[in-house]
C-alpha positions in Angstrom: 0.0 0.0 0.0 0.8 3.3 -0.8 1.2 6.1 1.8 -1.3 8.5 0.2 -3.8 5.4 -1.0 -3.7 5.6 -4.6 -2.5 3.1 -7.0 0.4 3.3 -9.4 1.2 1.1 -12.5 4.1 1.2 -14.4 7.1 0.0 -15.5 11.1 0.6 -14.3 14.5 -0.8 -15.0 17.0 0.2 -17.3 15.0 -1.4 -19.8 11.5 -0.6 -18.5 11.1 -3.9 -19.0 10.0 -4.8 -15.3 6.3 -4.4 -14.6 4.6 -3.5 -11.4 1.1 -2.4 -10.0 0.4 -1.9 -6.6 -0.8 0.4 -3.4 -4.2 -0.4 -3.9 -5.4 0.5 -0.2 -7.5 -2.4 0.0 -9.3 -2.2 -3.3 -7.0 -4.9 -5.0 -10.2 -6.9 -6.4 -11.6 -3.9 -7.9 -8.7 -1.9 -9.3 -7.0 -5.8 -10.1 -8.6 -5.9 -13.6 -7.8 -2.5 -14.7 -4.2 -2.8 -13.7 -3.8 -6.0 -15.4 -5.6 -4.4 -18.7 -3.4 -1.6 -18.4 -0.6 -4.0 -17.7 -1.3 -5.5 -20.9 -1.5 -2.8 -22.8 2.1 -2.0 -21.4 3.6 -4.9 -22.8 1.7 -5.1 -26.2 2.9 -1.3 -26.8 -0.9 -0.4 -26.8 -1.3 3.8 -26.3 -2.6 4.0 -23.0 -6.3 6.5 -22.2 -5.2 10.0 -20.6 -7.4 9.8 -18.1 -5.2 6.9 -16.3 -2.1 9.3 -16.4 -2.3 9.9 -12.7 -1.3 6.8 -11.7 0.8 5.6 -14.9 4.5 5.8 -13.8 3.1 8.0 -10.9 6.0 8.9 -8.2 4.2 7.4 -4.7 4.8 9.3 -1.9 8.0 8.7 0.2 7.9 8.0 4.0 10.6 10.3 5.7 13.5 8.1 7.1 15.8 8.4 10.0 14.7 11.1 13.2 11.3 11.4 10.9 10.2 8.1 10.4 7.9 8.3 13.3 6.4 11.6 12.9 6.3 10.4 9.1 3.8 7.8 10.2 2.3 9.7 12.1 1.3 12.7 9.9 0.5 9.7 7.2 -2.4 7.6 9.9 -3.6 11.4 10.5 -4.2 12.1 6.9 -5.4 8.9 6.0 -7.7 9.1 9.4 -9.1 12.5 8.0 -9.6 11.1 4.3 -11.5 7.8 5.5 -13.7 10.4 8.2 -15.0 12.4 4.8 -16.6 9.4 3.2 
């Protein structure tokens, strides 16, 4: 899972030639077939549909390391706390 709860798909390596899709937040049955359609379309060299560009190749968020791990975690179960309180 991802710290900020959205899914990312994409591929990395010097190559690009590793795929991944993850960070689902506990909607991995749901968002599971799109990611494999759109992992598909990856390696067949399909264009992808714009409106999947936010979490094609997306940059998840980073955790803070070291003294602000903690607070990191912290500030992250707040958010996610607030998010899951609007509905």
């Amino acid at each position: 899972m991802t710290v900020d709860t959205k899914p990312t798909i994409g591929a990395f390596g010097p190559d690009r030639d590793l795929l991944f899709a993850g960070g689902y937040s506990g909607h991995g049955v749901t968002v599971g077939v799109l990611a494999g359609r759109l992992l598909s379309d990856l390696v067949a060299g399909q264009p992808l549909d714009p409106a999947f560009d936010g979490i094609i190749d997306r940059k998840p968020f980073r955790v803070p390391s070291g003294r602000l791990l903690i607070p990191g975690f912290a500030l992250a179960k707040r958010i996610l706390g607030w998010d899951d309180s609007r509905g």
